[in-house]
C-alpha positions in Angstrom: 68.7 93.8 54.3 71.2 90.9 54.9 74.0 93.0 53.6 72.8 96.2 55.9 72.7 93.7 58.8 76.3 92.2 57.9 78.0 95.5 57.4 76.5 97.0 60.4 78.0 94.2 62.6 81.4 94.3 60.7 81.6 98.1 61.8 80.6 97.6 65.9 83.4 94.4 65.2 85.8 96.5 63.8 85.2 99.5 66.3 85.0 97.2 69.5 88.5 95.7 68.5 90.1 98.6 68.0 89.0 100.1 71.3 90.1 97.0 72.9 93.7 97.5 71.1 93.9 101.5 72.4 93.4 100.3 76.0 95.6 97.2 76.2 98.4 99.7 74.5 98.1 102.0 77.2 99.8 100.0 80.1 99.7 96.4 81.2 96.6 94.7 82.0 96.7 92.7 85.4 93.4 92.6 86.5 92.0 89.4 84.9 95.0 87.2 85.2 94.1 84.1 87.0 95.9 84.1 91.0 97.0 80.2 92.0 98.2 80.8 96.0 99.6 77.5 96.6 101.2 78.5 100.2 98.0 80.9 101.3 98.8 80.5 105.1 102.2 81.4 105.3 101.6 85.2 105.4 98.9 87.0 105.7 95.7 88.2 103.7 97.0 91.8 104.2 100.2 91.1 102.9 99.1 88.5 100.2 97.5 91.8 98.9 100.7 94.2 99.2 102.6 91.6 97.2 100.4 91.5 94.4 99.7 94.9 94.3 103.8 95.6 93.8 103.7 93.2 91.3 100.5 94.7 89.8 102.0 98.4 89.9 105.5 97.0 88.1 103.2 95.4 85.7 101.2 98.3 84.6 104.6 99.7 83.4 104.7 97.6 80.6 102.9 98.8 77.9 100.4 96.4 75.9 101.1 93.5 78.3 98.4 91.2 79.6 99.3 88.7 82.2 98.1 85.0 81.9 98.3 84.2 85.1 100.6 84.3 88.5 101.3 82.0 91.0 103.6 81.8 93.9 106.5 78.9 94.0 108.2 79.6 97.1 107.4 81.0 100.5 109.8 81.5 103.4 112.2 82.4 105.3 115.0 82.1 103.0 116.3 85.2 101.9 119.4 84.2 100.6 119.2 85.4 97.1 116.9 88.4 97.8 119.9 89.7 99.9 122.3 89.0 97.3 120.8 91.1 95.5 120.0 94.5 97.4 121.9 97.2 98.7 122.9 95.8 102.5 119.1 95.2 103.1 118.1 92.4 105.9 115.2 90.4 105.0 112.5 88.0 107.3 110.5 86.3 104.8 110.8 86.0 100.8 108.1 84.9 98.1 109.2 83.8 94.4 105.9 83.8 92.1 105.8 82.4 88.6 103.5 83.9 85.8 102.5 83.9 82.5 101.9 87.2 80.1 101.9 88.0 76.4 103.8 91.1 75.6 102.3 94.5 73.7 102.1 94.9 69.6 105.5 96.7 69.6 109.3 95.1 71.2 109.8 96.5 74.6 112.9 97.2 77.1 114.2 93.8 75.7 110.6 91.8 74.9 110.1 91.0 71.3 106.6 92.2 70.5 103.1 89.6 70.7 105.0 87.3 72.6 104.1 85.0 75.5 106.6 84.4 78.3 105.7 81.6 80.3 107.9 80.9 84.1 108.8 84.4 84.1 109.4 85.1 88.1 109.1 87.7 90.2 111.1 88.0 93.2 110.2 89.8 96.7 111.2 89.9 100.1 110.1 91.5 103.4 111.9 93.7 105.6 112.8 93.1 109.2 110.8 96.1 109.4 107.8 94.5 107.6 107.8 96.3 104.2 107.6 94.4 100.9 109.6 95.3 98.1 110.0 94.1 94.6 113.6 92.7 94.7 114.2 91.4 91.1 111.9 89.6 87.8 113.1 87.8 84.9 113.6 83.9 83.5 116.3 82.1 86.1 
């Protein structure tokens, strides 16, 4: 009986990891990454949303991914660097977030495989015309 019980719960082990593996390999898992909004009041709820969510939809990109965490560093109204970096675009406000994520079972675009990148940024700016936009991400 003790071996019956043992094997049985080696196969829903077994059978519940590898499900686990076929979702995470799929796309990038944002959804239980802990949020840390250090500067909450300088923009609104609204648009404390539409940030995330353009970080979330990058995110899901990456397949295997899970994100650790992701916090934001910088809120303002320099846009210095943002503009550097785009195409004659004008921005009002920018937001620099920091996160944490471990990367899929296989190297990616540049990631080594079962890795965890730790102050990884993410770089976004609004337009004078009040859309949000996903300027640039990497290690500075």
């Amino acid at each position: 009986m003790k071996k019956c019980v043992c094997t049985m719960l080696s196969l829903i082990l077994l059978f519940s990891l590898c499900a686990c593996g076929k979702e995470v390999s799929e796309q990038g898992v944002f959804e239980d990454a802990s949020i840390i909004l250090n500067e909450y009041d300088k923009i609104s709820d609204e648009e404390w949303k539409e940030v995330l969510s353009i970080v979330e939809a990058e995110f899901e990109t990456w397949p295997g991914f899970v994100m650790h965490y992701i916090e934001d560093v910088y809120v303002g109204n320099d846009t210095s660097y943002c503009e550097m970096l785009s195409d004659d675009t004008e921005f009002d406000k920018s937001i620099t977030l920091k996160s944490s994520f471990t990367t899929g079972e296989e190297d990616w675009s540049g990631f080594s495989a079962n890795t965890t990148y730790d102050e990884w940024n993410w770089y976004l700016a609004r337009t004078k015309d009040g859309e949000w936009r996903l300027v640039e991400y990497g290690v500075c």
